[in-house]
Legacy VTK file of the C-alpha trace (Angstrom):
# vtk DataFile Version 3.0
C-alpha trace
ASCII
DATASET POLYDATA
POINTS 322 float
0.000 0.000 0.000
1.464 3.483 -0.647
1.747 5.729 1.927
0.587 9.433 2.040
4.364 10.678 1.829
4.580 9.257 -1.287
1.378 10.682 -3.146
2.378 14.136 -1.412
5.393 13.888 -3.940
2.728 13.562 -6.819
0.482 16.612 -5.935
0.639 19.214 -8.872
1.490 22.499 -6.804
1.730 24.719 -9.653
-0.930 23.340 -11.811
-3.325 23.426 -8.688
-2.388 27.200 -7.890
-3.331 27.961 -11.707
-6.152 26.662 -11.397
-6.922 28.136 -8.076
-5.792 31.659 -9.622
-8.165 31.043 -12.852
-11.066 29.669 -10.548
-10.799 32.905 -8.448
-10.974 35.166 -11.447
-14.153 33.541 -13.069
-15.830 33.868 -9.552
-14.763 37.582 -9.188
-16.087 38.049 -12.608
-19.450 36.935 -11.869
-19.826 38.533 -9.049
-18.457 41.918 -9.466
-16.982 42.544 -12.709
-19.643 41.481 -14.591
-22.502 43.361 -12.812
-19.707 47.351 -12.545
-18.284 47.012 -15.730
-20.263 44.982 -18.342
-23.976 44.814 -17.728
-24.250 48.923 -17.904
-22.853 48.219 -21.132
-25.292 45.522 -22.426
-27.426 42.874 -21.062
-25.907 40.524 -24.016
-22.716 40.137 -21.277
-25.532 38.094 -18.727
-24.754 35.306 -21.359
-20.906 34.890 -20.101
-22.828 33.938 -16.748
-23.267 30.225 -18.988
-19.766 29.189 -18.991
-19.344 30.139 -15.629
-22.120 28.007 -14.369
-20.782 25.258 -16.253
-17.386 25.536 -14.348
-19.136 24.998 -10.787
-18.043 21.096 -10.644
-14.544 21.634 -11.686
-14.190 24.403 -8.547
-15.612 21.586 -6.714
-13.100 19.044 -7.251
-10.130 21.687 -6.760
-11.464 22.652 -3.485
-11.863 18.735 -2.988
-8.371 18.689 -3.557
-8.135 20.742 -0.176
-10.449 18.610 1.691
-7.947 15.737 1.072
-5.201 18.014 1.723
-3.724 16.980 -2.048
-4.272 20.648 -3.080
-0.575 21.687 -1.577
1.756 19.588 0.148
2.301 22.100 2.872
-0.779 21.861 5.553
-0.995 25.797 6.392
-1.507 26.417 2.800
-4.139 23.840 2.019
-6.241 25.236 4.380
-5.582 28.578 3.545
-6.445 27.614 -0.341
-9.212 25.711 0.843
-11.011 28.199 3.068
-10.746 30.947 0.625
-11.928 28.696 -2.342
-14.620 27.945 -0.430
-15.794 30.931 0.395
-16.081 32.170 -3.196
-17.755 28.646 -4.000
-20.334 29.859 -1.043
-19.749 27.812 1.844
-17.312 27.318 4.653
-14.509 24.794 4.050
-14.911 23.151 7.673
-17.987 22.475 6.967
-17.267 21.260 3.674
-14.561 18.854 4.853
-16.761 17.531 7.820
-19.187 16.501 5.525
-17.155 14.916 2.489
-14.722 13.045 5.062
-17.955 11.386 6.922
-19.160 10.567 3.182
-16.254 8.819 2.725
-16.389 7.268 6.338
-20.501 6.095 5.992
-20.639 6.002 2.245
-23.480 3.505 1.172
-24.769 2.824 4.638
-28.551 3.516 5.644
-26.906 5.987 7.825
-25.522 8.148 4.259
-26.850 6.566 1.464
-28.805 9.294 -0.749
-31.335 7.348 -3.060
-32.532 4.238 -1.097
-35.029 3.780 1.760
-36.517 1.859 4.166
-40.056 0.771 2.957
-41.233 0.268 6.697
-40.357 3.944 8.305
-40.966 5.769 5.114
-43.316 6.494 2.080
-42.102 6.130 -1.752
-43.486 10.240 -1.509
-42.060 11.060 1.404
-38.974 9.368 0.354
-38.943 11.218 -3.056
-39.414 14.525 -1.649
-36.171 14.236 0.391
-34.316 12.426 -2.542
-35.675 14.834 -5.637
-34.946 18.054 -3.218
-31.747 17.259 -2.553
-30.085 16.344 -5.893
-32.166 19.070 -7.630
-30.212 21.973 -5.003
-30.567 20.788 -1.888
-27.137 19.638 -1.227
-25.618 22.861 -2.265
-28.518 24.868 -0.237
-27.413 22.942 2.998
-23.771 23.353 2.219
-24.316 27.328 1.946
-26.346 27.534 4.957
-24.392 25.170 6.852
-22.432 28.020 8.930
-25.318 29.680 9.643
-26.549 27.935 12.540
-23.171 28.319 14.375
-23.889 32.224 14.644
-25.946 30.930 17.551
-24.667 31.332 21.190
-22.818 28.514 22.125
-25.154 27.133 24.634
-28.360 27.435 22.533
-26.427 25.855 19.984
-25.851 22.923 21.858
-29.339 22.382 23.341
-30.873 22.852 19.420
-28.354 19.788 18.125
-29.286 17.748 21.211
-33.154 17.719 20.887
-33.287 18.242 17.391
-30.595 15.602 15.904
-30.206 12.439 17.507
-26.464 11.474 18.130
-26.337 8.336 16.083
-27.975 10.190 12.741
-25.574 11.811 10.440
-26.344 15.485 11.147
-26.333 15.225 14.918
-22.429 13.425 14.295
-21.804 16.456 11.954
-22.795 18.864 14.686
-20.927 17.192 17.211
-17.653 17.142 14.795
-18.384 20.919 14.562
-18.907 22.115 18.144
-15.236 22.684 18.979
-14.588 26.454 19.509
-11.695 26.689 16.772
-14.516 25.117 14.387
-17.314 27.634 15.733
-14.514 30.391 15.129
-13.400 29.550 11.741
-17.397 28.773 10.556
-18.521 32.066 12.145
-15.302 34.195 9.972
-16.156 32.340 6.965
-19.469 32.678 7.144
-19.551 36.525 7.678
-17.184 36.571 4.605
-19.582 34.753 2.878
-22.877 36.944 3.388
-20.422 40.025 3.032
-19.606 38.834 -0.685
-23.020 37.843 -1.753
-24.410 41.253 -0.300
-22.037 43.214 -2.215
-22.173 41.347 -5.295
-26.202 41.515 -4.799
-25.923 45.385 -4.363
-23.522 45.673 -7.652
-25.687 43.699 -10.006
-28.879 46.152 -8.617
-31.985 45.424 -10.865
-29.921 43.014 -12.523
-30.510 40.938 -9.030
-31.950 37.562 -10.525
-28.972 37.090 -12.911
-26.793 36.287 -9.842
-29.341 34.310 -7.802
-30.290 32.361 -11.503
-26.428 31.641 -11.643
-26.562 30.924 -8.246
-29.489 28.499 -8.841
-27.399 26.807 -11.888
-24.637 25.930 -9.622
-26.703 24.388 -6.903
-28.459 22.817 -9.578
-25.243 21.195 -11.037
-23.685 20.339 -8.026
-26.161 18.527 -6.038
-27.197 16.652 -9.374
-23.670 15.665 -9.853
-22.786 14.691 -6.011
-24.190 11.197 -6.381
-24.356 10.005 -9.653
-20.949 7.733 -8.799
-23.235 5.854 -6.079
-26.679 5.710 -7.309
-27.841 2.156 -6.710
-24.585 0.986 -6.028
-24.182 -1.812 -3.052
-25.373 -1.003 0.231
-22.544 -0.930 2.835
-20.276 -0.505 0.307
-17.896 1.960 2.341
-14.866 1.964 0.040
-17.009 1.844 -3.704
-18.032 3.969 -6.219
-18.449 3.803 -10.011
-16.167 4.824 -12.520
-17.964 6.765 -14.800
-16.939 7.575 -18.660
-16.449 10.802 -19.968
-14.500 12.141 -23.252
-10.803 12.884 -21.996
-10.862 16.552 -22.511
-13.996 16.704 -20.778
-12.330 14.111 -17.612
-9.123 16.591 -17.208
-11.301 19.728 -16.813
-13.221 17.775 -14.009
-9.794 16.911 -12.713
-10.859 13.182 -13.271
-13.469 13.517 -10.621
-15.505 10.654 -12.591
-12.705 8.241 -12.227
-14.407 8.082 -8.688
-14.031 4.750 -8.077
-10.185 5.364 -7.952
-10.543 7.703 -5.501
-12.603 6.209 -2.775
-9.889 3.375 -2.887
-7.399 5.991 -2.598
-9.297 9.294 -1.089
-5.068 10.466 -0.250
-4.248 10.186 -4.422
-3.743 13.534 -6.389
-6.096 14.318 -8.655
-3.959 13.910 -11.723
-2.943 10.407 -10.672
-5.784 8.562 -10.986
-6.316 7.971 -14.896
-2.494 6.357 -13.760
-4.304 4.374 -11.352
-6.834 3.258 -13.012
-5.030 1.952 -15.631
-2.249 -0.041 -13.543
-5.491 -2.157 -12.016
-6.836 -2.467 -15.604
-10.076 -0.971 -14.057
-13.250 -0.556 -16.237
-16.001 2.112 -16.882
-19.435 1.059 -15.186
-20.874 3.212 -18.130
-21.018 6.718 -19.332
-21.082 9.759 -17.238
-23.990 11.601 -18.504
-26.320 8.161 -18.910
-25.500 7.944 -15.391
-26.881 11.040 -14.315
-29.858 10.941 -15.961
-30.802 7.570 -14.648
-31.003 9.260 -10.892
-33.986 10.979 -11.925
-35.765 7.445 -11.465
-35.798 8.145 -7.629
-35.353 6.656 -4.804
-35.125 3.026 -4.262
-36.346 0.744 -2.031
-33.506 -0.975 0.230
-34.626 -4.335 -0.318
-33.849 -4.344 -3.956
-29.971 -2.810 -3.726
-27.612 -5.648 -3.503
-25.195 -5.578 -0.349
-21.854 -5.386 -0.623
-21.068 -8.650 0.894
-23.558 -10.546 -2.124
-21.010 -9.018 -4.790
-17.950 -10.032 -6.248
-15.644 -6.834 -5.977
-12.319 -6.175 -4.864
-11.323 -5.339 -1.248
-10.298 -1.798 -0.579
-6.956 -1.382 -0.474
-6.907 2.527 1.581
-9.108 3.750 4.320
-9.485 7.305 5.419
LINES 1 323
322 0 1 2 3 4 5 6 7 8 9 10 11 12 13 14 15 16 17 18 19 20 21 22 23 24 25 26 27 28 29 30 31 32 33 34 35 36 37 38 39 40 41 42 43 44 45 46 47 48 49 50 51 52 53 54 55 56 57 58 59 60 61 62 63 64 65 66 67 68 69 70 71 72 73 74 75 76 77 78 79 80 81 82 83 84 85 86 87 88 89 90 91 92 93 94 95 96 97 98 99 100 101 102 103 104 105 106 107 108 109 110 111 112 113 114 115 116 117 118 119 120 121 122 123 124 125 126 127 128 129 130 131 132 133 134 135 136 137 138 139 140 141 142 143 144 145 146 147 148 149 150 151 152 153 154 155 156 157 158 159 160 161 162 163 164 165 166 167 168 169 170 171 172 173 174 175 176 177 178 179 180 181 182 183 184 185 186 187 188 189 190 191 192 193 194 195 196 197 198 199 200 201 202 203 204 205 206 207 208 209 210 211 212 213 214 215 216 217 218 219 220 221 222 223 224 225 226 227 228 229 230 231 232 233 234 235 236 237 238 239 240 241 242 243 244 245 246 247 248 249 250 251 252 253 254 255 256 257 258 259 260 261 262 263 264 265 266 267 268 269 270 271 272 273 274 275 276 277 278 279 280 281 282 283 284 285 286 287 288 289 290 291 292 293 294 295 296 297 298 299 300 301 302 303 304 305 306 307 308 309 310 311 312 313 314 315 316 317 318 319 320 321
């Protein structure tokens, strides 16, 4: 098994600060240049807000870079990177990384798992409603908002988690992962930057107001659609599988191989541009194309009983934990 001092040898420091730097640019575009310089000019310009939108899951999987701390072998500078990344991509990293890392730690368990459900406590409808909200914008709603709540005193805080979120569900073990008073600090800054920078970027587009929350809207859109097309009915308790998903090389690299996720949940500690490398030295497979994938989801949830479990299938071990 390689060891994390050997992929931190791998990790593409200048191409990840280019990106970082271009990232940053298209984001201060939207949300400033764009609305001072180019609207007043003409409307035409809204257009450009297209591309952008289209870039939201490639920002993703560079800030994802962070959140594995692959984005810069140095630790003070991930998180630096990864904070202010973050905050342009409208939510605060801690809360970001929280969430990802206990994806990776419950991934395909009734405790995580996004698309199937248990017959017996809930209803198909009620059961769609959750599922269609949250890979239609939910995800990214709840990722945005997710600071929010830590604006509360301390002590009222605590008392909401407790009879609101029971320990052993996956929010209340998100709260209690984010109660520490560095975490409450860090969410609380972030989150101030966050609302300070969609304020101002509200007040500069003026009448032009629904442009940015439409672009907004696209990027939730895109990346809670996106977020778990790699596990839809995949094998239940699963932990260390995902799919690897097809898409045309050009289109892979500007995703920074995020659909080679398979690869990754084997090896959540491998650098981004390692993993067509990886996947290739196991002689590992497509489970089909990207974008067939995605659409499928939009069947909607699925009862438990008919997933397979992980222990019926023939698949390789994992060979990396978190």
């Amino acid at each position: 098994m390689e060891q994390r001092s050997d992929y931190g040898l791998a990790i593409p420091t200048a191409l990840n600060f280019s990106l970082a730097a271009g990232h940053v640019f298209i984001n201060l575009y939207q949300f400033f240049v764009l609305p001072i310089y180019l609207l007043p000019i003409s409307s035409w310009w809204a257009l450009t807000l297209l591309p952008v939108a289209a870039l939201s899951n490639p920002f993703w999987s560079l800030i994802h870079e962070s959140i594995h701390d692959m984005f810069h072998p140095a630790s003070r500078i991930n998180l630096a990177a990864g904070r202010a990344l973050s905050v342009l991509f409208g939510s605060s990293f801690r809360v970001l990384r929280i969430s990802h890392l206990m994806h990776h730690k419950f991934n395909r368990t009734p405790m995580e798992g996004t698309e199937f459900y248990d017959p017996a406590k809930r209803s198909r409808v009620e059961a769609s409603l959750g599922y269609y909200f949250q890979i239609l914008g939910g995800l990214y709603f709840f990722e945005v908002v997710g600071a929010l709540p830590f604006f509360l005193p301390r002590g009222l805080l605590r008392k909401a988690v407790r009879r609101f979120l029971g320990g052993n569900t996956l929010g209340g073990i998100l709260f209690k992962s984010l109660m520490g008073d560095e975490a409450i600090r860090e969410m609380r800054a972030d989150g101030a930057a966050i609302l300070a920078l969609l304020g101002l970027s509200a007040f500069c587009y003026g009448a032009h107001w629904q442009l940015l929350l439409g672009a907004l809207l696209v990027r939730a859109f895109l990346i809670s659609f996106l977020d778990n097309v790699y596990h839809y009915r995949t094998p239940v308790d699963g932990i260390f599988y995902a799919n690897n998903l097809w898409l045309p090389q050009p289109v892979s690299a500007c995703l920074l191989y995020f659909n080679i996720h398979g690869i990754h949940h084997r090896y959540p500690t491998l650098p981004w541009i390692k993993l067509p490398e990886k996947l290739a030295e196991e002689s590992g497979r497509f489970a089909g194309n990207y974008f067939a994938a995605a659409v499928r989801q939009l069947q909607g949830p699925v009862p438990l009983s008919e997933l397979p479990r992980w222990s019926d299938v023939a698949i390789a071990p994992a060979q990396n934990i978190l």
